[in-house]
Each structure stands twice: as structure tokens, then as C-alpha cells.
MIDRENLUM-727725 format. One line per field, with one value per residue: y, x, z of N, C-alpha, C in turn. Coordinates in nm, 2 decimals. Example, Ala and Ser with C-alpha at 12.3 -4.5 7.8 and 13.67 -1.06 7.14 Angstrom:
REM residues 2
n.north	c(-0.57,-0.22)
n.east	c(1.32,1.28)
n.up	c(0.78,0.71)
ca.north	c(-0.45,-0.11)
ca.east	c(1.23,1.37)
ca.up	c(0.78,0.71)
c.north	c(-0.33,0.00)
c.east	c(1.32,1.29)
c.up	c(0.78,0.79)
***
This chain:
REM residues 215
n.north	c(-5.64,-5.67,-5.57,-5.33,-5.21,-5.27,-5.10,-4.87,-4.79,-4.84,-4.54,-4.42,-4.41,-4.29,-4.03,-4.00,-4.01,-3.77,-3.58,-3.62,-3.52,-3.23,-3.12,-3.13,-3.04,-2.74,-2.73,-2.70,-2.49,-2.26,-2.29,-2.27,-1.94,-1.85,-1.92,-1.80,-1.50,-1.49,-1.50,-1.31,-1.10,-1.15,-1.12,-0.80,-0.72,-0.87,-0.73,-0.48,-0.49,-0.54,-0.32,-0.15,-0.22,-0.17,0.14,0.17,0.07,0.25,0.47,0.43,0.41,0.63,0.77,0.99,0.94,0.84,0.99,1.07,0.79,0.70,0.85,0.77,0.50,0.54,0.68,0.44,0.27,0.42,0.37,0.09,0.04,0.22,-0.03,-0.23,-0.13,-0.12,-0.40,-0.52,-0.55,-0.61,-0.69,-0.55,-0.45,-0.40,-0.20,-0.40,-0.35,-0.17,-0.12,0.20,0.43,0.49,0.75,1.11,1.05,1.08,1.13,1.29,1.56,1.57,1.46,1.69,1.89,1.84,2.07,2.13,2.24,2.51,2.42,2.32,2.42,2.61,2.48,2.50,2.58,2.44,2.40,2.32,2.10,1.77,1.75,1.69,1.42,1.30,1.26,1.51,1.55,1.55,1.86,2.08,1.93,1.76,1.53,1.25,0.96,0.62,0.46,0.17,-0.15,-0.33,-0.34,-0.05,0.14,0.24,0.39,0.48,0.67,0.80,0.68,0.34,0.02,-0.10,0.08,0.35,0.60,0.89,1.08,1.38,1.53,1.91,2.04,1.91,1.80,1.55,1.22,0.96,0.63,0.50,0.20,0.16,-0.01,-0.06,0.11,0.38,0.69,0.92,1.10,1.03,0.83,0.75,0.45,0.30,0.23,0.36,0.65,0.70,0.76,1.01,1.18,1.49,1.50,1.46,1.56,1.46,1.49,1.64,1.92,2.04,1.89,1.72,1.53,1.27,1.11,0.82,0.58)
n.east	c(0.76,0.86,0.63,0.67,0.87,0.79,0.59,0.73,0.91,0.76,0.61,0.85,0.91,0.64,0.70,0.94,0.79,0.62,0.81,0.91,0.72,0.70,0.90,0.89,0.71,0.76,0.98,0.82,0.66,0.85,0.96,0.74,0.70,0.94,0.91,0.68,0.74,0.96,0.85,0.71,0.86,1.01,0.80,0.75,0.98,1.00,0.82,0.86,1.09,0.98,0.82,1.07,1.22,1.05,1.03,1.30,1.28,1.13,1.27,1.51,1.38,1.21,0.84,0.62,0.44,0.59,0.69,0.43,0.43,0.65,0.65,0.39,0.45,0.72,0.59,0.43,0.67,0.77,0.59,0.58,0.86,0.81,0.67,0.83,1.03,0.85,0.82,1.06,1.25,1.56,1.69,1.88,1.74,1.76,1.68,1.72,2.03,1.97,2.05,2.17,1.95,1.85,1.92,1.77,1.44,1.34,1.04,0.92,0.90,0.72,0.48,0.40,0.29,0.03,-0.18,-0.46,-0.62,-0.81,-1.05,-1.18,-1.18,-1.40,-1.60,-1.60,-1.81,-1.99,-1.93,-2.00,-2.18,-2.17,-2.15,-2.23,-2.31,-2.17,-1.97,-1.75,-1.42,-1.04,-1.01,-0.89,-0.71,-0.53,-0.57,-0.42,-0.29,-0.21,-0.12,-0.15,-0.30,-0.62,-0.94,-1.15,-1.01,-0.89,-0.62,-0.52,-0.35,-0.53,-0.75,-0.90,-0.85,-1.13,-1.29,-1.52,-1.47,-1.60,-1.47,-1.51,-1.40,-1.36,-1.32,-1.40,-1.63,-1.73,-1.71,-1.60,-1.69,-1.52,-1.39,-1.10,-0.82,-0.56,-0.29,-0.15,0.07,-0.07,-0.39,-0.62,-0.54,-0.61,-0.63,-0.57,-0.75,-0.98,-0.87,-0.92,-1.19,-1.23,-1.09,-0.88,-0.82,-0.49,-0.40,-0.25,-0.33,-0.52,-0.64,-0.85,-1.05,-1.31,-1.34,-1.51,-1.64,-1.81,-1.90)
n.up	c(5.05,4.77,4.67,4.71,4.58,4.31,4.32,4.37,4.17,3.95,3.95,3.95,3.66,3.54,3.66,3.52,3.22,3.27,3.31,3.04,2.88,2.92,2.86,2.60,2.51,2.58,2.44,2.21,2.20,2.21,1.93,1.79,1.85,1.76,1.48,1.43,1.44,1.28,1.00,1.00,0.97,0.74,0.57,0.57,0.48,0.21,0.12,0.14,-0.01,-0.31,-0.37,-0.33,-0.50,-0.78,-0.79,-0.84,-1.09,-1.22,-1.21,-1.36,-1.64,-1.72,-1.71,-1.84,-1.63,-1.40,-1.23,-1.04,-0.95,-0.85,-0.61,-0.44,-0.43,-0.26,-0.01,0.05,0.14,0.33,0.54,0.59,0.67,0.89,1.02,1.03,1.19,1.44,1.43,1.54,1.30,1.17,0.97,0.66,0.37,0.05,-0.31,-0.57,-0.80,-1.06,-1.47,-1.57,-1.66,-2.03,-2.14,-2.05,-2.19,-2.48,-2.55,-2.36,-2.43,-2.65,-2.47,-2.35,-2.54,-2.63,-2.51,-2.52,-2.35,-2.33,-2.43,-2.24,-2.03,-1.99,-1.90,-1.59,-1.46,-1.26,-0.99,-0.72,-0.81,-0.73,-0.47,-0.13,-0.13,0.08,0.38,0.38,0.31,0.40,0.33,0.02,-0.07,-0.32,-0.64,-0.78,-0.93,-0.86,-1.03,-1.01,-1.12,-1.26,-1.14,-1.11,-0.79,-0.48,-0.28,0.04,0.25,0.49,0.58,0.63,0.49,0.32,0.33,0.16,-0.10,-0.22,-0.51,-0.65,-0.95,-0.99,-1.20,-1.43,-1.36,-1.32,-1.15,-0.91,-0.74,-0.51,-0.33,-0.06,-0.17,-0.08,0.10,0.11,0.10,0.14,0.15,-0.06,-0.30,-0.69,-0.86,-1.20,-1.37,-1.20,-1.19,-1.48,-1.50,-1.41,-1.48,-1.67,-2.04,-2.07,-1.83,-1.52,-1.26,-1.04,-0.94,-0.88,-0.61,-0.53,-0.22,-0.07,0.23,0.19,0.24)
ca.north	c(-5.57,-5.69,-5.46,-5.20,-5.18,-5.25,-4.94,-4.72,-4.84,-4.75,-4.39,-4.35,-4.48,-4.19,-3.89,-3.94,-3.97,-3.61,-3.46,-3.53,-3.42,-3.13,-3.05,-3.12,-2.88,-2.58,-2.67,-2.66,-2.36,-2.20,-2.30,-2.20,-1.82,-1.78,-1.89,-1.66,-1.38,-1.46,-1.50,-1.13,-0.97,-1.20,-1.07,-0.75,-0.69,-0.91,-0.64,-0.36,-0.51,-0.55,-0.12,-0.03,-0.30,-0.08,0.28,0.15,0.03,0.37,0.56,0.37,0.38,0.67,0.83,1.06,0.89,0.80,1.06,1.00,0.64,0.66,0.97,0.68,0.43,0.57,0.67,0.29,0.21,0.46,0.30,-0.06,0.07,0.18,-0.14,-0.33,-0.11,-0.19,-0.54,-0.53,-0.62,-0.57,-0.69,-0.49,-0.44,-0.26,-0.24,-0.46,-0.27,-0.16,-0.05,0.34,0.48,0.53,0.92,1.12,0.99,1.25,1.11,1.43,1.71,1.57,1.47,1.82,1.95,1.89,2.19,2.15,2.30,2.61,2.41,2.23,2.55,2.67,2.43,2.49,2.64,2.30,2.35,2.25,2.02,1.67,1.80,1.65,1.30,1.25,1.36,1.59,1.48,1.60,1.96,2.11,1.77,1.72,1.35,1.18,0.83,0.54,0.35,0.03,-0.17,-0.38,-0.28,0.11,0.13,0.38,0.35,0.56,0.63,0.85,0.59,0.19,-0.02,-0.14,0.25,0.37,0.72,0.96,1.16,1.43,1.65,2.02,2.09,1.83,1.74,1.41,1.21,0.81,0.64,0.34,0.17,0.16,-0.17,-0.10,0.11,0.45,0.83,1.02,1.10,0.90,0.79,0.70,0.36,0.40,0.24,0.47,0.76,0.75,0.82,1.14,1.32,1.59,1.49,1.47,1.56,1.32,1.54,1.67,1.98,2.08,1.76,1.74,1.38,1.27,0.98,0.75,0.40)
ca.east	c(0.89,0.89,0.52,0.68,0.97,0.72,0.50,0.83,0.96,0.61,0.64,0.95,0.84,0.57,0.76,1.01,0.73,0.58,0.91,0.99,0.65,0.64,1.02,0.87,0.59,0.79,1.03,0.72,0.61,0.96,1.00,0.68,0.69,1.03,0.89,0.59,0.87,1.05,0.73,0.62,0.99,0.99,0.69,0.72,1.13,0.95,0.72,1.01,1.18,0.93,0.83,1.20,1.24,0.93,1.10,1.43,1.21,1.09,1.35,1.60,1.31,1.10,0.76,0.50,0.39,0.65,0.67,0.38,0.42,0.75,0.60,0.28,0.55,0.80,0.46,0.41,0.79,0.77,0.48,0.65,0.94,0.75,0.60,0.95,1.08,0.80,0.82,1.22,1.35,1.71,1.77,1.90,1.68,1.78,1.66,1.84,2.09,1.92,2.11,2.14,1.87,1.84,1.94,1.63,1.39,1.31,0.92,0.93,0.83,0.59,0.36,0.37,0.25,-0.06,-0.25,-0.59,-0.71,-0.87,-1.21,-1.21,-1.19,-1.54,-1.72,-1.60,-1.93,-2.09,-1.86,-2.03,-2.30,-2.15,-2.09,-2.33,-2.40,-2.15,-1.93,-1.64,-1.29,-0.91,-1.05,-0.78,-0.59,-0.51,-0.54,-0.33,-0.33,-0.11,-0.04,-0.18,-0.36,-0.69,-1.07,-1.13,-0.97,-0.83,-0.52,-0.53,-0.29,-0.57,-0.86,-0.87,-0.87,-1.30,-1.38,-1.58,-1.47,-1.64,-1.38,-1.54,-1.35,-1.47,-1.30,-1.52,-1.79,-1.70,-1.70,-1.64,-1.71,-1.43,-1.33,-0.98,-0.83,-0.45,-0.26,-0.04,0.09,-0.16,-0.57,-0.66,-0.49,-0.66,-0.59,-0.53,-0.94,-1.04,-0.81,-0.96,-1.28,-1.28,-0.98,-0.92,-0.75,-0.37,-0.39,-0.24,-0.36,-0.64,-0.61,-1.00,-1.11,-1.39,-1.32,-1.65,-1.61,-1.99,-1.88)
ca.up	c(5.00,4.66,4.60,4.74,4.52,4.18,4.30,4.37,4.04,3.86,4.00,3.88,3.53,3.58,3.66,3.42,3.12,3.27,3.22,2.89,2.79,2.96,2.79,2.45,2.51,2.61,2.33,2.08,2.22,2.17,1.82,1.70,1.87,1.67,1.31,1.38,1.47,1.13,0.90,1.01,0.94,0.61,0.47,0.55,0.41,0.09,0.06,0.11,-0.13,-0.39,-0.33,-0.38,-0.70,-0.88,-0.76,-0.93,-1.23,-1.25,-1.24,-1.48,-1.72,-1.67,-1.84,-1.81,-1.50,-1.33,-1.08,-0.96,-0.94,-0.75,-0.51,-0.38,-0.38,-0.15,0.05,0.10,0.17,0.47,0.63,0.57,0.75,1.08,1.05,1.04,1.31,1.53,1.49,1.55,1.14,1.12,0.79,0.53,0.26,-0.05,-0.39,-0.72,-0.86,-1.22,-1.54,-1.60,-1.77,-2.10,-2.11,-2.07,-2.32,-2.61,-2.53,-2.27,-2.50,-2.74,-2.43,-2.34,-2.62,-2.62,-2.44,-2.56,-2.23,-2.36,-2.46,-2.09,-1.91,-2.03,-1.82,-1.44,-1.33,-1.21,-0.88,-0.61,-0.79,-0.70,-0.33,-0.04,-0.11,0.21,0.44,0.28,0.42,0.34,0.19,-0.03,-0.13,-0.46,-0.63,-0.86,-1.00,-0.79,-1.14,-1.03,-1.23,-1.21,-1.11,-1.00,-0.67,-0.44,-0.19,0.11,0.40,0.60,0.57,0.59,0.39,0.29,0.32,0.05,-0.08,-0.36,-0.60,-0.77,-1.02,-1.05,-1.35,-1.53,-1.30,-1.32,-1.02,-0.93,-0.60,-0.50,-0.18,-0.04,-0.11,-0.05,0.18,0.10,0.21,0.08,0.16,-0.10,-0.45,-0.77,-0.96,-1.32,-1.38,-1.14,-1.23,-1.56,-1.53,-1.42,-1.56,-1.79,-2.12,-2.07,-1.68,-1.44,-1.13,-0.99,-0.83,-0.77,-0.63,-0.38,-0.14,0.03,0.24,0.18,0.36)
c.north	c(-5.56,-5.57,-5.30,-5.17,-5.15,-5.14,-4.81,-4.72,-4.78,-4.59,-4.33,-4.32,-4.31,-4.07,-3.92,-3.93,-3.82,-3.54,-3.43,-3.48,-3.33,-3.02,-3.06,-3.04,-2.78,-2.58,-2.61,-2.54,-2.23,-2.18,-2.23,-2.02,-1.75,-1.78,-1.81,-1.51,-1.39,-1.43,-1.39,-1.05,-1.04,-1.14,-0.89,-0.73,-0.76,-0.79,-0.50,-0.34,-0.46,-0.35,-0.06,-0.13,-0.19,0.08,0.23,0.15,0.19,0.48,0.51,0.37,0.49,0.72,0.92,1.06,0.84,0.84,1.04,0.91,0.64,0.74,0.84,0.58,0.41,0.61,0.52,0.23,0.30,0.40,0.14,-0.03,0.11,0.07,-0.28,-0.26,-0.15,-0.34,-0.63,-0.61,-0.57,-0.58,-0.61,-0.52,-0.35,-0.33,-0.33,-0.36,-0.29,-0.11,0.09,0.36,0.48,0.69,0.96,1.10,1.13,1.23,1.24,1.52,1.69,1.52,1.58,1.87,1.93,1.93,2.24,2.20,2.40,2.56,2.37,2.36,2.67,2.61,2.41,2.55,2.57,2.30,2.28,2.12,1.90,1.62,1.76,1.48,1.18,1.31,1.36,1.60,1.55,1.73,2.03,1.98,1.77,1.55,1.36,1.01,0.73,0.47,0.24,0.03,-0.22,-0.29,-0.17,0.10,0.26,0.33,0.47,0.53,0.74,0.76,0.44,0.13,-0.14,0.01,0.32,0.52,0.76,1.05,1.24,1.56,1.78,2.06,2.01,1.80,1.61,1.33,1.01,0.73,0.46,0.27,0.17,0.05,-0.16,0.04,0.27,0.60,0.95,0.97,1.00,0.96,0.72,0.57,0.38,0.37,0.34,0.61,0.83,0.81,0.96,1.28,1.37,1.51,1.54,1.53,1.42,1.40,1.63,1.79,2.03,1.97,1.78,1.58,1.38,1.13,0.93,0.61,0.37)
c.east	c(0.89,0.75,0.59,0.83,0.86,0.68,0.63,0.90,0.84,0.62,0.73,0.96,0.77,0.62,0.89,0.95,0.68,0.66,0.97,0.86,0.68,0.81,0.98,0.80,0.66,0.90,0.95,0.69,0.73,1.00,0.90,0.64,0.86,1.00,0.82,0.67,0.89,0.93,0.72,0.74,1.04,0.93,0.72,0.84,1.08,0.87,0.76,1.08,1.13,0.88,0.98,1.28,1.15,1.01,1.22,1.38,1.20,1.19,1.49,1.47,1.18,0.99,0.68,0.43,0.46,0.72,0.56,0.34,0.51,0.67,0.49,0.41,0.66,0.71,0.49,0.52,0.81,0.72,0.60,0.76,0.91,0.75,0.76,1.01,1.01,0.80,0.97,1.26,1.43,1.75,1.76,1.83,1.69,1.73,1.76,1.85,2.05,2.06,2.07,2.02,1.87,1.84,1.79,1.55,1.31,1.12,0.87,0.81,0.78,0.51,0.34,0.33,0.16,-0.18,-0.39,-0.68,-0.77,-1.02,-1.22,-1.25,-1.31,-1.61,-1.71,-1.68,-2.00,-1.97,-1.91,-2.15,-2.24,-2.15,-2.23,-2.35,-2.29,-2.06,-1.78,-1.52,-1.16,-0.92,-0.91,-0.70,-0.63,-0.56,-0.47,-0.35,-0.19,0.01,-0.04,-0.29,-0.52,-0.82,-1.07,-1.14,-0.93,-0.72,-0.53,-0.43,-0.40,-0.73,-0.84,-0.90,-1.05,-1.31,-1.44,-1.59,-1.54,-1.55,-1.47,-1.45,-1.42,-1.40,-1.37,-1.63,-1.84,-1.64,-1.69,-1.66,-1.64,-1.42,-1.15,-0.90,-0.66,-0.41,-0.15,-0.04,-0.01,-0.30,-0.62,-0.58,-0.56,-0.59,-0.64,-0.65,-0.96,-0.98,-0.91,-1.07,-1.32,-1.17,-1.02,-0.82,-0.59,-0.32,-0.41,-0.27,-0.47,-0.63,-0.77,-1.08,-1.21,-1.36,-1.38,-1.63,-1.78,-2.03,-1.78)
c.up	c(4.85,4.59,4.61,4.66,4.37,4.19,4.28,4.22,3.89,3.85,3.92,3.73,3.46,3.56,3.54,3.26,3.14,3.26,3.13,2.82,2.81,2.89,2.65,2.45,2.52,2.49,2.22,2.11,2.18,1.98,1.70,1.74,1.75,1.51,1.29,1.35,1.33,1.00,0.83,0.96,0.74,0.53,0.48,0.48,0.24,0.03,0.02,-0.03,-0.30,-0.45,-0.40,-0.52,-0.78,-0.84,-0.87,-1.06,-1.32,-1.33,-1.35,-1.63,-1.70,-1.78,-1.78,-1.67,-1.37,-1.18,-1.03,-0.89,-0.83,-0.60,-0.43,-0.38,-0.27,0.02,0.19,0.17,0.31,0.54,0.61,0.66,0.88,1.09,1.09,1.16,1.46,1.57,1.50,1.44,1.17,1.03,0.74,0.43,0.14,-0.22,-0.52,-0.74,-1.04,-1.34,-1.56,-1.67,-1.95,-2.12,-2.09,-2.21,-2.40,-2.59,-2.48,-2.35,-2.62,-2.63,-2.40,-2.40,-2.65,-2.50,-2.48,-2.42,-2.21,-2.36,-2.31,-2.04,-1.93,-1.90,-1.65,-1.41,-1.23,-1.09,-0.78,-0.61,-0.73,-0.52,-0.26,-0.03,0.00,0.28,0.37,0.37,0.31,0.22,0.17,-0.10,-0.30,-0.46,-0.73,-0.88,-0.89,-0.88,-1.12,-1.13,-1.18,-1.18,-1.06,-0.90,-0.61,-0.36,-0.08,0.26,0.56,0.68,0.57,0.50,0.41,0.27,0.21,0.04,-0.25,-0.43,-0.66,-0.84,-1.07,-1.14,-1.50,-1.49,-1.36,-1.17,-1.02,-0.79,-0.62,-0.37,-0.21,-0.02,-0.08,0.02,0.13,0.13,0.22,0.13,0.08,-0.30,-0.57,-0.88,-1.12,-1.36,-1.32,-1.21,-1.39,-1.58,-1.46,-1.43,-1.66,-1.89,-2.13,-1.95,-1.62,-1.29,-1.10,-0.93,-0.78,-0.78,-0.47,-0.29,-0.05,0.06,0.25,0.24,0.40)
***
């Protein structure tokens, strides 16, 4: 009688250690599917944020460049926004409220002025040399510069990011070949290293650009 009480007693012992593990496990499993959840709507509304802080920047403070900066910027803040809709964000995200501008800055119309693009426009015969050394992607697209900083880069929203594309300018036959290390609305965008090497003197845009993708 007395074994037979110890064993029922043991048992009991037994089953009630397997059910608070088995309640601490499904809590753990609960707790860490919600911080992953918040991590991913964290980072990306961080990343929103940071997008429509630099648009504000811009535009309270603008220059020569700054439309094209904002224009690849807002780019990137669309994409960021699927990506929060898909992964159900709700939060509100809006940029700091900046101070007004500075009225338009008198800067304006002395960079305009210089139009030394009479000597340039001698040398567009060399159109199609650069052309071949891969395959020729997004024909017609202009380029423009992103305004980031750092090693010659590209950003691209039709390509991934490793992809290794060639730029060549036929108004200079000048050409540079980058990968795509970040992410925006356009074929492909030039960073301000990259950008430089194959502009024309006081053009921030490209319009006869050949874009060959090579890796």
C-alpha cells in the first residue's frame, strides 16, 4: 500500500514538472515571435524616418542639388512604405518639423551662369564607342547623382543590390563601372564619387547615357 502510494505520488511529481515546462516553452516561443514582429516595424519606420528627416533638410535649406537629392529620396521612402505595409506597421511616421527656409537663396543665379557648353558640344561623335562590353539595360533613362557620399556607388530600384552596372556618358565618352550597394526608384543612380567621373562641367544629369549591366 504504502509503494503504491510513493509511485502514485512520484507520477504526480512528474506530470506536473512536464507542464510547467511545456507552459514556459510556448510562453518563450510567444514572446520571441512578438519582438521579432516589433524589431522589423522598428527598423524599418527608423529608416522612414531618417528618408523624410533628409527631404525636410533639403527643402528648408536648399541648393543646386537638392532636387535631385529629394526626387531619389522620396524614391526610397515609397519602397520603405510597401515594405511597412507588407509587414503590417501602423505607426505614424512623420518627418521633424524644420525651420522655414531661408527665402530662396540668391546662390540660384550665379550657378546658372555658367554655360561654357559650347566647347563640350564639339566632341559627341564618339557615340556608340563605349557600347558592347555588356548587356545594355533601361535604354532611354537618364542618370543623375543620389548625393550620397563615400566610394563610387550606384543605387538602383530595377537591379539588386551586388549587381555591377557600366555608365557611359555620350556627351563626353566618359564612362565608370560600379555595383549597386543601396536601394532606390530609379534604373540606376549615381553617387556623388561615382557621379563625378563622368560628368560634363556644371551638369547634374545625364541625359545621353548608355547603362550596360556587366555583373
Amino acid at each position: 500500500m504504502n509503494r503504491r502510494n510513493r509511485t502514485s505520488g512520484r507520477a504526480r511529481k512528474v506530470l506536473i514538472g512536464v507542464a510547467a515546462a511545456t507552459l514556459a516553452g510556448g510562453a518563450f516561443a510567444v514572446s520571441t515571435g512578438m519582438s521579432s514582429a516589433g524589431e522589423n516595424c522598428a527598423g524599418l519606420d527608423g529608416a522612414l524616418r531618417n528618408n523624410l528627416d533628409f527631404i525636410a533638410g533639403q527643402r528648408a535649406d536648399p541648393d543646386a542639388l537638392s532636387e535631385a537629392r529629394i526626387a531619389n529620396r522620396q524614391a526610397v521612402v515609397d519602397l520603405i512604405n510597401q515594405r511597412r505595409a507588407t509587414a503590417g506597421c501602423t505607426g505614424t511616421v512623420q518627418a521633424p518639423t524644420k525651420a522655414p527656409a531661408k527665402a530662396p537663396t540668391k546662390a540660384a543665379p550665379p550657378k546658372a551662369a555658367p554655360p561654357k557648353a559650347a566647347p563640350p558640344k564639339a566632341a559627341p561623335p564618339k557615340a556608340p564607342a563605349n557600347a558592347g562590353s555588356g548587356e545594355v539595360v533601361c535604354k532611354g533613362s537618364t542618370v543623375t547623382l543620389s548625393g550620397e557620399g563615400g566610394a563610387p556607388a550606384a543605387s538602383s530600384g530595377t537591379f539588386p543590390i551586388g549587381t555591377t552596372l557600366k555608365v557611359t556618358n555620350l556627351d563626353n565618352n566618359k564612362s565608370i563601372t560600379v555595383k549597386v550597394a543601396t536601394p532606390s526608384g530609379s534604373c540606376v543612380l549615381l553617387n556623388n564619387a561615382a557621379f563625378e567621373g563622368v560628368r560634363e562641367p556644371g551638369k547634374f544629369l545625364i541625359r545621353r547615357a548608355v547603362i550596360e549591366r556587366v555583373g
